[in-house]
N, C-alpha and C positions, 0 to 999 in steps of 0.2 A: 504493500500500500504506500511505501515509501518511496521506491527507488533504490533506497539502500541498497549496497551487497551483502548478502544473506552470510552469516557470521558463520564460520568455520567449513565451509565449502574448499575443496581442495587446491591449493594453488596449482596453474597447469603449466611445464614449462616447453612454451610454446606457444601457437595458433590453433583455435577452436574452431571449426566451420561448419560444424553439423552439431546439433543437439535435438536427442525424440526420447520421449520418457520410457521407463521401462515396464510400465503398468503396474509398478509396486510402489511409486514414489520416489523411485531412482530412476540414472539416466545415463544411457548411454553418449560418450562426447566421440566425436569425430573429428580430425581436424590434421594437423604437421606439428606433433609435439615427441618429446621424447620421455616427459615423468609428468605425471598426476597424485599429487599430495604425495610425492618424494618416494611417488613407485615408480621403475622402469615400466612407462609403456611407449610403445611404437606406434603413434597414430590412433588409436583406437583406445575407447577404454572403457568401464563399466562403473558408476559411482552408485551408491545405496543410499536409499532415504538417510542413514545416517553421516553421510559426507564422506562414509571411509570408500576406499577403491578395492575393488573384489578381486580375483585372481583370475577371472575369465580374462586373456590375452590373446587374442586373436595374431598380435603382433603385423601391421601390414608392414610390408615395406617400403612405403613411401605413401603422400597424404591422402585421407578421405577426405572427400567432399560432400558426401550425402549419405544419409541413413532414416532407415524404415522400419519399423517393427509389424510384425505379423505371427500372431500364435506364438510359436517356437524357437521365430527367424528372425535373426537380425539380419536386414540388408546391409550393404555399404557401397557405395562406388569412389571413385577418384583417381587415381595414376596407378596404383600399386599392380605388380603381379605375382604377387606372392602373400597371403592374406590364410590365416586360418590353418596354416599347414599344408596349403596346395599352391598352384600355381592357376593363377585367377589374374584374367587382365582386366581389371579395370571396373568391376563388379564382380560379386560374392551376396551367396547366403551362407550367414552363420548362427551355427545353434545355440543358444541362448544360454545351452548351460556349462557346454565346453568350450565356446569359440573355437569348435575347429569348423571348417568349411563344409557344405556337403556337397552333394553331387552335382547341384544345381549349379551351371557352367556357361552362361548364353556370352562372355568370349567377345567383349566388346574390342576394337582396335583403337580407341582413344578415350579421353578422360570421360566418367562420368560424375556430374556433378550435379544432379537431382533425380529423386527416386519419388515414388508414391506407390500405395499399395490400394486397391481396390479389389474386394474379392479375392478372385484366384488369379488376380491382373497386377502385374508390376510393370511400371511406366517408369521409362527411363531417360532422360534428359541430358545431355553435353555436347562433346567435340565429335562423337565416334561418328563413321559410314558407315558401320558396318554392325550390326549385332542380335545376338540370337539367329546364327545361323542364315542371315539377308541384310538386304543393302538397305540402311536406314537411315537418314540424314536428321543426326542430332536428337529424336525424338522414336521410340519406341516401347510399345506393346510388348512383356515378355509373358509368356505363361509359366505361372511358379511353382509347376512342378518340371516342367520341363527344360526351361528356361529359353523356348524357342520364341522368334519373333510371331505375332498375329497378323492377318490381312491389314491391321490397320496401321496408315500410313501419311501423315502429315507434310512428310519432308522441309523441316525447318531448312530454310536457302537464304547464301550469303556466303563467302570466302572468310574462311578461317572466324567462321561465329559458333554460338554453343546457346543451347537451351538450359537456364542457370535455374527455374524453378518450374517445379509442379504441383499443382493439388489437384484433387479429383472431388465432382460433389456431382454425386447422381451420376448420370449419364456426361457430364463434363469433362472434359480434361481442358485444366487452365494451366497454360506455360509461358511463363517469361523469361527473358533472355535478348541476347544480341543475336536477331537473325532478321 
């Protein structure tokens, strides 16, 4: 109600560029950091209602940009290709209670930097042409168990632009960005 910063929250040492809560009152941060309250984490990290930092470490190797929660799954997209214990370009599902990746693999060829979950629909948002297995400019439909792209096809257009936000309401997909 104040503004204030919330007292005893963990310092992060770094850049934060994604924050989604974790349905317990904690929350997942995303962002190019390397310690969260003076624990090693690589980019990724897991905080608890009570401000401490959990052991779930996904460890990406280079920064997130975006993160989604669904059931089980934590999204993430950004630069990395190595996330969770596998090797993931650029988007990853990770499970919620080990951070490691699973099978879910749609293989993007450039940065993604916004995600949304709708249903059994993960929308995907950045730099890529290419992903879930088709050619997609910047903007794509993935199906989240498979992780392949859908007929649906937008094609954000523009030389070297990116789709930097998404939300979904209803039958909507609202995205902004430089395109």
């Amino acid at each position: 109600t104040s503004g204030a910063p919330v007292s005893g929250f963990p310092k992060v040492a770094g850049t934060v560029s994604a924050v989604v809560p974790d349905g317990s009152g904690g929350w997942y941060i995303g962002g190019n950091f390397t310690a969260v309250g003076g624990v090693a984490r690589s980019n990724l990290a897991h905080i608890m209602a009570d401000n401490t930092v959990v052991s779930w470490d996904p460890n990406a190797n280079a920064p997130v940009y975006a993160l989604a929660v669904s059931g089980s799954t934590v999204y993430a997209g950004g630069e990395f290709n190595t996330i969770g214990g596998q090797a993931r370009n650029c988007i990853a599902a990770l499970d919620v209670s080990t951070g490691l990746a699973t099978a879910w693999n749609p293989d993007a060829n450039s940065t993604v930097k916004a995600l949304a979950v709708s249903g059994t629909t993960i929308y995907a948002g950045g730099r890529f042409t290419s992903i879930g297995g088709q050619a997609r400019r910047r903007i794509a439909a993935l199906d989240a168990t498979t992780g392949l792209a859908s007929g649906w096809n937008p094609r954000a257009t523009g030389s070297s632009r990116a789709v930097l936000a998404l939300n979904v309401n209803g039958t909507i997909v609202y995205a902004g960005g430089d395109f």
